[in-house]
mmCIF file of the C-alpha atoms, coordinates in Angstrom:
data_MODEL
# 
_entry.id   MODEL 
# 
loop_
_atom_site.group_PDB 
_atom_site.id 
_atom_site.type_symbol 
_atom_site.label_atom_id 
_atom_site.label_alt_id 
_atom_site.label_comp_id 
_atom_site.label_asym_id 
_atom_site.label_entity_id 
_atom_site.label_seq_id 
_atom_site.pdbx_PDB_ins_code 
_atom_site.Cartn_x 
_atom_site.Cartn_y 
_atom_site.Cartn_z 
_atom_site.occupancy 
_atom_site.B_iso_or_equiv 
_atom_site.pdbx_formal_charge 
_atom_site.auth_seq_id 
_atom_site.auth_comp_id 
_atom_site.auth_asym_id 
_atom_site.auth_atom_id 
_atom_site.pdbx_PDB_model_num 
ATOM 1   C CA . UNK A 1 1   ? 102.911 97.108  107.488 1.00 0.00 ? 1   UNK A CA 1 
ATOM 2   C CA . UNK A 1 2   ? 100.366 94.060  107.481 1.00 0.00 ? 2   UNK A CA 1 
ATOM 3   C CA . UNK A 1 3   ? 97.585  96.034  107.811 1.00 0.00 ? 3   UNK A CA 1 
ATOM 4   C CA . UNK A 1 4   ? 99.028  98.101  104.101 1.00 0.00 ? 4   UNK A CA 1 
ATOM 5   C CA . UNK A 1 5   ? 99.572  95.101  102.668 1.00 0.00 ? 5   UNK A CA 1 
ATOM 6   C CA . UNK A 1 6   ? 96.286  93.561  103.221 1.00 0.00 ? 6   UNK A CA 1 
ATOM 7   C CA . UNK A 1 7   ? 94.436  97.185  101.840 1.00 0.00 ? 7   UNK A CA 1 
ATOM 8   C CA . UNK A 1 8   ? 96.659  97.325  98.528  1.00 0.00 ? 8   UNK A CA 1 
ATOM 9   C CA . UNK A 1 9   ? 95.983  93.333  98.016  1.00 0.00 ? 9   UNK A CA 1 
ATOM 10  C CA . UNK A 1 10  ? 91.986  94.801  98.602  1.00 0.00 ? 10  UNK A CA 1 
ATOM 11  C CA . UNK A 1 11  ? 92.834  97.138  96.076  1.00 0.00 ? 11  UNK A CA 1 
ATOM 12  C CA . UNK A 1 12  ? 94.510  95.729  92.859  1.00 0.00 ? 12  UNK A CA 1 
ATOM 13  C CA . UNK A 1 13  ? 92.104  91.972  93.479  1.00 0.00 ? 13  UNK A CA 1 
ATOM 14  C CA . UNK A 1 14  ? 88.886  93.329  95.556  1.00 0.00 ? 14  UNK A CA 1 
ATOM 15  C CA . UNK A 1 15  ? 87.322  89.972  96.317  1.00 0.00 ? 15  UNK A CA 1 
ATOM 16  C CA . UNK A 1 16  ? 83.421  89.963  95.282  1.00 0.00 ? 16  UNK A CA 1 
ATOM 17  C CA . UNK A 1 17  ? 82.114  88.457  98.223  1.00 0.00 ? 17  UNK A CA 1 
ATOM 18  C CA . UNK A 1 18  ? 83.332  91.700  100.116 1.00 0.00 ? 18  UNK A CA 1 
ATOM 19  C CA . UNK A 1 19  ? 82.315  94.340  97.814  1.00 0.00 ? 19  UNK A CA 1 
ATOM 20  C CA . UNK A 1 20  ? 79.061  95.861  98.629  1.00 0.00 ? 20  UNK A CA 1 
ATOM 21  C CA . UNK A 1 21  ? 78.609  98.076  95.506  1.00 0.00 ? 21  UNK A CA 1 
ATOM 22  C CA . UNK A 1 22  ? 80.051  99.344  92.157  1.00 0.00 ? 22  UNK A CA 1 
ATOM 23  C CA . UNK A 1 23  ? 79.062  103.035 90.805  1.00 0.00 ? 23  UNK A CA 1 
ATOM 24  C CA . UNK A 1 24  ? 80.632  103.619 87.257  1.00 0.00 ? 24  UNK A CA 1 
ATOM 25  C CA . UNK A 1 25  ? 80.352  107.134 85.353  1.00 0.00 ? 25  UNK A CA 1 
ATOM 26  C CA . UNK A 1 26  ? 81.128  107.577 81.679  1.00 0.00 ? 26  UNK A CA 1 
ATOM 27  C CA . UNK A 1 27  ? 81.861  110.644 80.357  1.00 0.00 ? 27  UNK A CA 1 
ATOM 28  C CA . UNK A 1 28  ? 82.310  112.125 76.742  1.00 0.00 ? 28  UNK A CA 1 
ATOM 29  C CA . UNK A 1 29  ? 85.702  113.657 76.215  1.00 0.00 ? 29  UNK A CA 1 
ATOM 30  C CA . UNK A 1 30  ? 84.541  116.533 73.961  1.00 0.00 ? 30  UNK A CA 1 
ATOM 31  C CA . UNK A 1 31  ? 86.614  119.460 71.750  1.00 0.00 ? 31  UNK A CA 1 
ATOM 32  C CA . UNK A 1 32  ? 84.498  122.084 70.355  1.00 0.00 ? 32  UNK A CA 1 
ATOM 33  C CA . UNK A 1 33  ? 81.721  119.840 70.111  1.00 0.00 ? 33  UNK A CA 1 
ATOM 34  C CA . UNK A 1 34  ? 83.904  117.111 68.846  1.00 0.00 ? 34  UNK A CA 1 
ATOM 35  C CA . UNK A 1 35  ? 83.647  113.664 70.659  1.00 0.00 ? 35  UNK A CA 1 
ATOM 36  C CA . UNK A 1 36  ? 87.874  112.935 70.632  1.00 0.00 ? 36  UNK A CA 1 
ATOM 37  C CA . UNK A 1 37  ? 87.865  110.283 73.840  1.00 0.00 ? 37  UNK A CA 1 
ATOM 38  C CA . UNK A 1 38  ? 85.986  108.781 77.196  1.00 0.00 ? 38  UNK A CA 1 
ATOM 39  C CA . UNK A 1 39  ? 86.587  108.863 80.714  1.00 0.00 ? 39  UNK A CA 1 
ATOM 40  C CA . UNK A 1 40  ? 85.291  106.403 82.965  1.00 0.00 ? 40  UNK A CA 1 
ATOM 41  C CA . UNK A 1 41  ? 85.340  106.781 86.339  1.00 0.00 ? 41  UNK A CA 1 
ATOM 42  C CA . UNK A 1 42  ? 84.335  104.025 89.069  1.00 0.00 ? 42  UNK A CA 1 
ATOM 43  C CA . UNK A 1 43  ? 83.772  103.621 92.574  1.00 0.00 ? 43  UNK A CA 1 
ATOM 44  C CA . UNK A 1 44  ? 84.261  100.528 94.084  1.00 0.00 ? 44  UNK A CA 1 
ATOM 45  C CA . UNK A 1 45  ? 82.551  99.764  97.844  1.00 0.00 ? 45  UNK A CA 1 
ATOM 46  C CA . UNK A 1 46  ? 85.126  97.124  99.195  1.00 0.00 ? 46  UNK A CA 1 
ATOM 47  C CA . UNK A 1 47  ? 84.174  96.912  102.537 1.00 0.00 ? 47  UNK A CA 1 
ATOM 48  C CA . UNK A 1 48  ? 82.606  99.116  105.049 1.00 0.00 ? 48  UNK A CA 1 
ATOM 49  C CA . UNK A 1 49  ? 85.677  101.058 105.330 1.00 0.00 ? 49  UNK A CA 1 
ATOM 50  C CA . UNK A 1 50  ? 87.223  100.630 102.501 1.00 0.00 ? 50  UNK A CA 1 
ATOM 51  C CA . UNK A 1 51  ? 86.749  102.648 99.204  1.00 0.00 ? 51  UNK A CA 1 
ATOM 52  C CA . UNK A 1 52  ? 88.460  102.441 95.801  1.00 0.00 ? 52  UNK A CA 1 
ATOM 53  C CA . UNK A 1 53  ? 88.461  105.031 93.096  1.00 0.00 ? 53  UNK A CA 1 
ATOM 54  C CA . UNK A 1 54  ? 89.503  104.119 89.914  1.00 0.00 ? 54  UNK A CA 1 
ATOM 55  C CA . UNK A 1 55  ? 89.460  106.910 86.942  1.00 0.00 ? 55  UNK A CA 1 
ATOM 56  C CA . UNK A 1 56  ? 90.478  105.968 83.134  1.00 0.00 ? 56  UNK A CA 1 
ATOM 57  C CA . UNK A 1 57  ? 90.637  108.206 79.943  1.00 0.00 ? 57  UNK A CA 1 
ATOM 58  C CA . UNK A 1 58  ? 91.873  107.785 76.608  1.00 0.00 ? 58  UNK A CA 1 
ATOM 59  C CA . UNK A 1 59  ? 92.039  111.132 74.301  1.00 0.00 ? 59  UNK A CA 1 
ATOM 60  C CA . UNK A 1 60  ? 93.250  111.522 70.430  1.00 0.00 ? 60  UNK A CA 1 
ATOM 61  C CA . UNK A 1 61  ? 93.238  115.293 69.605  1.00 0.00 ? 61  UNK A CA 1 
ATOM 62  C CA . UNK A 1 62  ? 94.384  116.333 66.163  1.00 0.00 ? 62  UNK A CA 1 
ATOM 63  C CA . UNK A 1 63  ? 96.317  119.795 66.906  1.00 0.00 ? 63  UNK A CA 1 
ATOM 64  C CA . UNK A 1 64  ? 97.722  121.879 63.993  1.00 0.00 ? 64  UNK A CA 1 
ATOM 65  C CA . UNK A 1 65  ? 100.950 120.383 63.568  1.00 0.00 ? 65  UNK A CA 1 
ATOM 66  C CA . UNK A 1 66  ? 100.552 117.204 65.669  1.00 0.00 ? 66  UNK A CA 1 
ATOM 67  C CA . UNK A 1 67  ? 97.786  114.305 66.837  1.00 0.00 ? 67  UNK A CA 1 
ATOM 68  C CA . UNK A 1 68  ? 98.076  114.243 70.954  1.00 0.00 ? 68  UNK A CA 1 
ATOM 69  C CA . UNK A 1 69  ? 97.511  111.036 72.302  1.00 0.00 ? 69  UNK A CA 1 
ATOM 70  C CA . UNK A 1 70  ? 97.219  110.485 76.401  1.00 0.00 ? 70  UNK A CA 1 
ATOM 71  C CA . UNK A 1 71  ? 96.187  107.625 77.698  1.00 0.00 ? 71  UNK A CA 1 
ATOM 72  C CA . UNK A 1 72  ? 95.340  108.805 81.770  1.00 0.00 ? 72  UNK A CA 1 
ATOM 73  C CA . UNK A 1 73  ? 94.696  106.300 84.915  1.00 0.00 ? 73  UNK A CA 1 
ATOM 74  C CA . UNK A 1 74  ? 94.527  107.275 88.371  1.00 0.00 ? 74  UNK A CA 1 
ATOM 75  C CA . UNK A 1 75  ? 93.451  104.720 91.368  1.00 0.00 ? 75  UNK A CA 1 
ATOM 76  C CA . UNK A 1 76  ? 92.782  105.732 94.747  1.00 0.00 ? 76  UNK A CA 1 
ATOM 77  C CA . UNK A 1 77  ? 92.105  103.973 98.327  1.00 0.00 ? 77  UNK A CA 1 
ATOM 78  C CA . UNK A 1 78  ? 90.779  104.993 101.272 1.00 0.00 ? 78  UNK A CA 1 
ATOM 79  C CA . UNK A 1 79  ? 90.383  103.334 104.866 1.00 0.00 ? 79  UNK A CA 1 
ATOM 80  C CA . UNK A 1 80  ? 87.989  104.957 107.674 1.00 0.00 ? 80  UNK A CA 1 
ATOM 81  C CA . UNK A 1 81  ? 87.904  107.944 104.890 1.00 0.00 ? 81  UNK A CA 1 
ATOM 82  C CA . UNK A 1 82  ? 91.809  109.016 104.800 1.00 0.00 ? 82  UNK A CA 1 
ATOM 83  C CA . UNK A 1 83  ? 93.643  108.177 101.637 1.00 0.00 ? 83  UNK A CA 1 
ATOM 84  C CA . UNK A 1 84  ? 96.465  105.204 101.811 1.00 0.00 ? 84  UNK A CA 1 
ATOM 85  C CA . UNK A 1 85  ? 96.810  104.719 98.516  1.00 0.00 ? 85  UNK A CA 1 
ATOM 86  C CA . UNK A 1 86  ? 96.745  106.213 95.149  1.00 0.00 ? 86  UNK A CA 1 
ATOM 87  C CA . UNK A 1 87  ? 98.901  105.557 91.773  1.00 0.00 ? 87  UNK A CA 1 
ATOM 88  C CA . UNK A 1 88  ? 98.487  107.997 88.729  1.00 0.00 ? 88  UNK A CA 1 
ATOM 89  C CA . UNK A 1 89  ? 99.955  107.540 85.280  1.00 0.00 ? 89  UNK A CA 1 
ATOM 90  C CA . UNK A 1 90  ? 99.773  108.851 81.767  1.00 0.00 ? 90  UNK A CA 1 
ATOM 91  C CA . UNK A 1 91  ? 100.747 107.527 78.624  1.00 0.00 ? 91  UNK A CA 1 
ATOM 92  C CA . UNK A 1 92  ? 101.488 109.668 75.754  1.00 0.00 ? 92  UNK A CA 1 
ATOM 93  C CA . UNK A 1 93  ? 103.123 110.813 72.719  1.00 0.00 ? 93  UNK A CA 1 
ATOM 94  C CA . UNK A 1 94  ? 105.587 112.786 74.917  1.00 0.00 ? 94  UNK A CA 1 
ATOM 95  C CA . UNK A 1 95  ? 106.242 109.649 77.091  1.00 0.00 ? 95  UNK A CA 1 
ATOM 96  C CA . UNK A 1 96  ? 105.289 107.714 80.347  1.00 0.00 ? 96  UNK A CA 1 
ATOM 97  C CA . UNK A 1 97  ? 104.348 109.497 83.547  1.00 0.00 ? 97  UNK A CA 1 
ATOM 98  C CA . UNK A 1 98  ? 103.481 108.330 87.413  1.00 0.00 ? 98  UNK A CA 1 
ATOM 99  C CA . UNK A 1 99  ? 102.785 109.902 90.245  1.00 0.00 ? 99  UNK A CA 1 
ATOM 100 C CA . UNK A 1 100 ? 102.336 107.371 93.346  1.00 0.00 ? 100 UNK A CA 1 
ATOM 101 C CA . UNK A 1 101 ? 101.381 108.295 96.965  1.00 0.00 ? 101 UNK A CA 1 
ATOM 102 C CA . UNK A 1 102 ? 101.542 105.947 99.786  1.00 0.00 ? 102 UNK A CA 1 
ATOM 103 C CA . UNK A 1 103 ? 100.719 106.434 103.755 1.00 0.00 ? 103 UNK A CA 1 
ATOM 104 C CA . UNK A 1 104 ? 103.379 104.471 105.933 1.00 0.00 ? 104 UNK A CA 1 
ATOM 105 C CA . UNK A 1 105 ? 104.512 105.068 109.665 1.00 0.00 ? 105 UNK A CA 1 
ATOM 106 C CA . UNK A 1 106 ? 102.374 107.709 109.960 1.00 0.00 ? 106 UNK A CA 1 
ATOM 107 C CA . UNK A 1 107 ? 103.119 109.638 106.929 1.00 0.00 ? 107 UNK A CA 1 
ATOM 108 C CA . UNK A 1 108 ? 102.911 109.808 103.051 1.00 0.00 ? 108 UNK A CA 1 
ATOM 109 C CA . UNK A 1 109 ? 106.027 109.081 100.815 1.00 0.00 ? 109 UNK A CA 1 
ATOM 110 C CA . UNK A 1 110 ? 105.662 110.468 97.106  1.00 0.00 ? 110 UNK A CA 1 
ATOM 111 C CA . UNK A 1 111 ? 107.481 110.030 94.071  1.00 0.00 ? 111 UNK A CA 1 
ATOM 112 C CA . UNK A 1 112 ? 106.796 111.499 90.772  1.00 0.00 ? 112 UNK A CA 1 
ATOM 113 C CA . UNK A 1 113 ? 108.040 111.312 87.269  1.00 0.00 ? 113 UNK A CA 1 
ATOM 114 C CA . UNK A 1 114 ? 106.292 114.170 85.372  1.00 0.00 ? 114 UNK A CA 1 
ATOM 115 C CA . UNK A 1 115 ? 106.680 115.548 81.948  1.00 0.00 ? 115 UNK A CA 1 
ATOM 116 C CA . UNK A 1 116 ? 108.723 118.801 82.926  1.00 0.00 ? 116 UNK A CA 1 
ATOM 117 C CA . UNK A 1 117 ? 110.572 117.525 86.696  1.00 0.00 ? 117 UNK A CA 1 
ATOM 118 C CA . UNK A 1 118 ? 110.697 114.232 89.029  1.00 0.00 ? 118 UNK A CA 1 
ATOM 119 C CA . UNK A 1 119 ? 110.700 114.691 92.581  1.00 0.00 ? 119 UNK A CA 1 
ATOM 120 C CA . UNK A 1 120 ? 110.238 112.857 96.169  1.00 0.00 ? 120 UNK A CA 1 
ATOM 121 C CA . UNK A 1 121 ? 108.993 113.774 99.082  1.00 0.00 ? 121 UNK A CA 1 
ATOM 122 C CA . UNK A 1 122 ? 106.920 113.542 102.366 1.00 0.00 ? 122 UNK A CA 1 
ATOM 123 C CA . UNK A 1 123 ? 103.293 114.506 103.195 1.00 0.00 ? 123 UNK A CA 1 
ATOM 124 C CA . UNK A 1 124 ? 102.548 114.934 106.971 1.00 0.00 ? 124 UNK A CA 1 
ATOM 125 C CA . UNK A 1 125 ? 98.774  115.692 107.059 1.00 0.00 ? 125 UNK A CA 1 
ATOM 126 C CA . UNK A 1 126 ? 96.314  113.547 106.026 1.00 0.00 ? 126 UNK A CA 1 
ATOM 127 C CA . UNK A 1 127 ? 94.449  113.246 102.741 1.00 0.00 ? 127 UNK A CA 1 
ATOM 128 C CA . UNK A 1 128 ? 90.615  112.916 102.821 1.00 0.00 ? 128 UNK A CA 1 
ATOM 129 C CA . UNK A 1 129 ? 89.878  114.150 99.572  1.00 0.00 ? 129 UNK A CA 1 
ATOM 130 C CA . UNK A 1 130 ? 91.364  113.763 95.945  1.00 0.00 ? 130 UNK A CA 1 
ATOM 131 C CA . UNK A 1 131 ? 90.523  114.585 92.461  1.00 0.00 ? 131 UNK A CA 1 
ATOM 132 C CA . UNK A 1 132 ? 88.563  111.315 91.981  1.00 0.00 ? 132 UNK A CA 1 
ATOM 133 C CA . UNK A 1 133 ? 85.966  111.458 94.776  1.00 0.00 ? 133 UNK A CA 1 
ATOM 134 C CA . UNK A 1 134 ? 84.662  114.782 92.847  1.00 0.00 ? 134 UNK A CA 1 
ATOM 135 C CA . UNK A 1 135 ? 83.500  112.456 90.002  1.00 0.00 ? 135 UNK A CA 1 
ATOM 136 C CA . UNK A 1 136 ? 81.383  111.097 93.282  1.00 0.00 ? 136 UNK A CA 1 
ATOM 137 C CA . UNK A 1 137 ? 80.574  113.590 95.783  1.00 0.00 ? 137 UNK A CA 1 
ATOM 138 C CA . UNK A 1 138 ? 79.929  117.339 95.471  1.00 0.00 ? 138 UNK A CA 1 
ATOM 139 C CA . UNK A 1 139 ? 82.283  119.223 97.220  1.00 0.00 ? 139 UNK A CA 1 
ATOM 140 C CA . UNK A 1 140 ? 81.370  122.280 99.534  1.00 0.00 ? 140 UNK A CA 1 
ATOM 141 C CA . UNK A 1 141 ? 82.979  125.866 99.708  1.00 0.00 ? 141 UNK A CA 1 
ATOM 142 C CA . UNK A 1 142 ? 86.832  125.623 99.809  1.00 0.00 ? 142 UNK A CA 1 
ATOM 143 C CA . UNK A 1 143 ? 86.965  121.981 99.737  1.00 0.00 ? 143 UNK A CA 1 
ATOM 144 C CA . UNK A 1 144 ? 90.530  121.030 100.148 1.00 0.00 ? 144 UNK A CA 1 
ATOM 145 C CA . UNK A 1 145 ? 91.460  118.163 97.941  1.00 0.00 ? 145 UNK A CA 1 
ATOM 146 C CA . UNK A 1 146 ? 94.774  116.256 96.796  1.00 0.00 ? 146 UNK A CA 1 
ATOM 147 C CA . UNK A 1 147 ? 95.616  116.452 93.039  1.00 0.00 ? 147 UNK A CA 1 
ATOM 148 C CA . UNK A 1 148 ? 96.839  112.542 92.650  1.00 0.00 ? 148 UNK A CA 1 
ATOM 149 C CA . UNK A 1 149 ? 99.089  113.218 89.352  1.00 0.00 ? 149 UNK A CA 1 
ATOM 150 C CA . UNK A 1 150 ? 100.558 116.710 90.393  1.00 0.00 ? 150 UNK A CA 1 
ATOM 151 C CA . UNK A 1 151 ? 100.992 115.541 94.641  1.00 0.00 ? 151 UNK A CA 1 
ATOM 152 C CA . UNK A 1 152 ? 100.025 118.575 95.735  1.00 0.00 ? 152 UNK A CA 1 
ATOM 153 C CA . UNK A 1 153 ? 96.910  120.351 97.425  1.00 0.00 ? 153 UNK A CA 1 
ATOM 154 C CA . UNK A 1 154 ? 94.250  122.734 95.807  1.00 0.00 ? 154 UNK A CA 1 
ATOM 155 C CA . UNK A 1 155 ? 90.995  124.099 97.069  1.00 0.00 ? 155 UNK A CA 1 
ATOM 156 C CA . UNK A 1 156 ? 87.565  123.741 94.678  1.00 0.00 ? 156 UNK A CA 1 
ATOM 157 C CA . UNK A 1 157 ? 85.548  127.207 95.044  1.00 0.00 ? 157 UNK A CA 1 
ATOM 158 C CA . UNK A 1 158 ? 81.704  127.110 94.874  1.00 0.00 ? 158 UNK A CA 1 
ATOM 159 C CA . UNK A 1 159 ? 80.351  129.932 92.430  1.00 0.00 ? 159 UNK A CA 1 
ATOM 160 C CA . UNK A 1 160 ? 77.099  131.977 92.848  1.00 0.00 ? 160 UNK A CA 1 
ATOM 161 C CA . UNK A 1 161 ? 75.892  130.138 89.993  1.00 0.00 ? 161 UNK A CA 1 
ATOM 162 C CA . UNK A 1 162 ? 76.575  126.633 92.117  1.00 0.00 ? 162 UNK A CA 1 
ATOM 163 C CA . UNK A 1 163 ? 79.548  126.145 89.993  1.00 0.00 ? 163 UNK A CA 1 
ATOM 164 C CA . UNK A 1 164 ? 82.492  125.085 91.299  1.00 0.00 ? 164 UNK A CA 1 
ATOM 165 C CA . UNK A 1 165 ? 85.905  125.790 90.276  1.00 0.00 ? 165 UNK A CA 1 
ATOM 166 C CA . UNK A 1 166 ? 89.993  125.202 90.726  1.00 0.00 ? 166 UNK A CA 1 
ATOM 167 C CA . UNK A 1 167 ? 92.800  125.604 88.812  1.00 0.00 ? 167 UNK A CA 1 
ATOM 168 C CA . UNK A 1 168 ? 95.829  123.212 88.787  1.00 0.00 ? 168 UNK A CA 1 
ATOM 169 C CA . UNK A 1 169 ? 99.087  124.848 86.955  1.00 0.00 ? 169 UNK A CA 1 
ATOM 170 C CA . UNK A 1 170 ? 97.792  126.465 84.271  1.00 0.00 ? 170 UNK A CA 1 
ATOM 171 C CA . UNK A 1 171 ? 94.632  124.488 84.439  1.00 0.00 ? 171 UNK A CA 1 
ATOM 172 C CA . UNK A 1 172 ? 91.364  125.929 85.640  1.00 0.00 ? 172 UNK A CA 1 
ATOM 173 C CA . UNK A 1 173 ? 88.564  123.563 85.633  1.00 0.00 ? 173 UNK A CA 1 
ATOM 174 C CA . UNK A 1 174 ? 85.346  123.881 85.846  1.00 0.00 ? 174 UNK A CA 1 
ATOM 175 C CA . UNK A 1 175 ? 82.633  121.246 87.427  1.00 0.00 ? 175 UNK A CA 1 
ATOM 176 C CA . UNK A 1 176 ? 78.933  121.183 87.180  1.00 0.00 ? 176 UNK A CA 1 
ATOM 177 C CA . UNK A 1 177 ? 76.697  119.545 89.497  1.00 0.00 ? 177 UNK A CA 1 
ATOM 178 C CA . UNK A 1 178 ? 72.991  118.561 88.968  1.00 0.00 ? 178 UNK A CA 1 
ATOM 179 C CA . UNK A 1 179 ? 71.157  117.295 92.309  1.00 0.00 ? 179 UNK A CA 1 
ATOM 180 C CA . UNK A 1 180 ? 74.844  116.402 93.954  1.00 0.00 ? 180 UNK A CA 1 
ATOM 181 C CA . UNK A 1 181 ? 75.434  114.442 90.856  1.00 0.00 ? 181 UNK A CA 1 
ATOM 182 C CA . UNK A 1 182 ? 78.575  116.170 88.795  1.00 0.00 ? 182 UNK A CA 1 
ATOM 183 C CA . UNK A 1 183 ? 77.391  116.181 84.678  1.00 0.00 ? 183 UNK A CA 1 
ATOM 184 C CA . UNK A 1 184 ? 79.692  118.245 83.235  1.00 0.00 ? 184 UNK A CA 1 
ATOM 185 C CA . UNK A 1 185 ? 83.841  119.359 83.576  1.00 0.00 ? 185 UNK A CA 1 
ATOM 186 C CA . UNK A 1 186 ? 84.805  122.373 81.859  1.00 0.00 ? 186 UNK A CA 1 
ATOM 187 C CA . UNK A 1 187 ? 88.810  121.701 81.363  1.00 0.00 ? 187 UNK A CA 1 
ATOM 188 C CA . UNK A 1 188 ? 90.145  125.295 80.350  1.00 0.00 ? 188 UNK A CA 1 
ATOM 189 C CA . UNK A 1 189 ? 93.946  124.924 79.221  1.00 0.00 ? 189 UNK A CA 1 
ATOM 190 C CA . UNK A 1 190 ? 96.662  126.847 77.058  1.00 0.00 ? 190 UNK A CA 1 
ATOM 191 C CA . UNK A 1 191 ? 96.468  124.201 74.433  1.00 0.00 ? 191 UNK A CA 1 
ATOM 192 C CA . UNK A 1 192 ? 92.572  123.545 73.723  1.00 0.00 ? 192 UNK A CA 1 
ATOM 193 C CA . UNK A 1 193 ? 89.598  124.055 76.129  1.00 0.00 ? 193 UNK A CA 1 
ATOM 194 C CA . UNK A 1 194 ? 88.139  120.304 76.575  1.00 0.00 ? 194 UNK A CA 1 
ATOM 195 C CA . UNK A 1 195 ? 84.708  119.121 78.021  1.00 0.00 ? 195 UNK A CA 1 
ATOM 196 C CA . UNK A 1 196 ? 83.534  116.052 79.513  1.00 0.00 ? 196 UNK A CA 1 
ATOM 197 C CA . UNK A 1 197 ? 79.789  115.582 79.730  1.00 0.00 ? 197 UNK A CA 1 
ATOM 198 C CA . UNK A 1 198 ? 78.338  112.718 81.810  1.00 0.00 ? 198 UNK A CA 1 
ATOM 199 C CA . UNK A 1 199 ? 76.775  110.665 79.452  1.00 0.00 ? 199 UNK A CA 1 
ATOM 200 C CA . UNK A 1 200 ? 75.451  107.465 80.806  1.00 0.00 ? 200 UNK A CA 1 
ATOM 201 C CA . UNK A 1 201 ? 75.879  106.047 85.235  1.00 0.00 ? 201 UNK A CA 1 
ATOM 202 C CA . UNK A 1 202 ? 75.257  102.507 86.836  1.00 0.00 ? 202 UNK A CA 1 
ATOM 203 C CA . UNK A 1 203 ? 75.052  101.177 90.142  1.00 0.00 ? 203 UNK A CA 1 
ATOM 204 C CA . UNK A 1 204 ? 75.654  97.633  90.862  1.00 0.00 ? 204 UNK A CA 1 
ATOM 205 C CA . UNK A 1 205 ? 74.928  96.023  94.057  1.00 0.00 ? 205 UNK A CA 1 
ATOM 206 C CA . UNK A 1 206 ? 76.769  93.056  94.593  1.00 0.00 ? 206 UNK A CA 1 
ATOM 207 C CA . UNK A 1 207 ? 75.272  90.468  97.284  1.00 0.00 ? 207 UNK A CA 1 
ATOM 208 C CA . UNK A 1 208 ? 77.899  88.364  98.025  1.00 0.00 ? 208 UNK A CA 1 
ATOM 209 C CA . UNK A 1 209 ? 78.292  84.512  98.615  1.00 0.00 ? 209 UNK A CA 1 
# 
């Protein structure tokens, strides 16, 4: 319990003299063309071990008959590369949802408040991959990852055009990669196809005290 403790205080105040460096990402949130949000997503090097993800997007789409607002945040941590932490939430027009996953005595407890169903329950395999590190890394074949908002698992299949692809619900996304580095999501949904193009990256080392 100490050692938990000690990681989330890591992760919501990561003291500079530990962090080693920052990556940020910031992509255009794009609708047929049509610049309607960002996303910016951030990885922060705590320690040697220790690894924070932290993804934020804010989207205004004017539909037919309404003006969808969602404000999105998800933050992730992991130790020795295994997940111990992650919160998701969105803010919206149709209300306030969470999703939070956290490892104790051996396992993961979730609990989730989404738009259509709230639920608990417990994980017992670990997490080494989520949604955010695919802002970071490029996944290979069949990459097994953990979907922070909807607490379940999904696999990310590479296409003979390098592609890669999963689909989440009724959500099938799309990511492009350009030497390991992922430029472009291809969000395919009932409601309005949406695309979010890399549009500026920094890395900042930090050296300490």
């Amino acid at each position: 319990m100490t050692r938990l403790i000690f990681i989330l205080y890591l992760f919501f105040y990561p003291p500079a003299f530990s962090q080693e460096t920052v990556e940020t990402k910031k992509y255009a949130i794009e609708v047929a063309g049509i610049k309607v949000g960002e996303m910016h997503a951030t990885k922060y090097q705590v320690s040697k071990d220790v690894v924070n993800y932290r993804v934020k997007s804010d989207v205004k789409i004017n539909l037919l008959v309404f003006t969808l607002k969602i404000k999105y945040e998800v933050k992730s941590q992991f130790d020795k590369n295994r997940l111990v932490f992650s919160e998701a939430k969105a803010n919206s027009n149709k209300g306030d949802f969470f999703t939070t996953t956290i490892f104790k005595n051996g396992h993961f407890e979730v609990k989730s408040k989404q738009e259509k169903k709230e639920f608990e329950k417990v994980l017992n395999t670990d997490i080494t991959w989520t949604s955010s590190r695919l802002f970071f890394d490029e996944p290979t074949h069949n990459q097994k990852f953990y979907a922070e908002y909807y607490a379940f698992f999904n696999n990310v299949k590479k296409n003979k055009d390098g592609t890669f692809t999963c689909q989440i619900e009724n959500n099938i996304d799309k990511y492009v990669y350009e030497n390991s580095k992922l430029v472009k999501v291809i969000k395919k949904n009932p409601i309005k196809n949406i695309e979010l193009r890399l549009i500026s990256e920094k890395v900042q080392a930090d050296i300490g005290l």
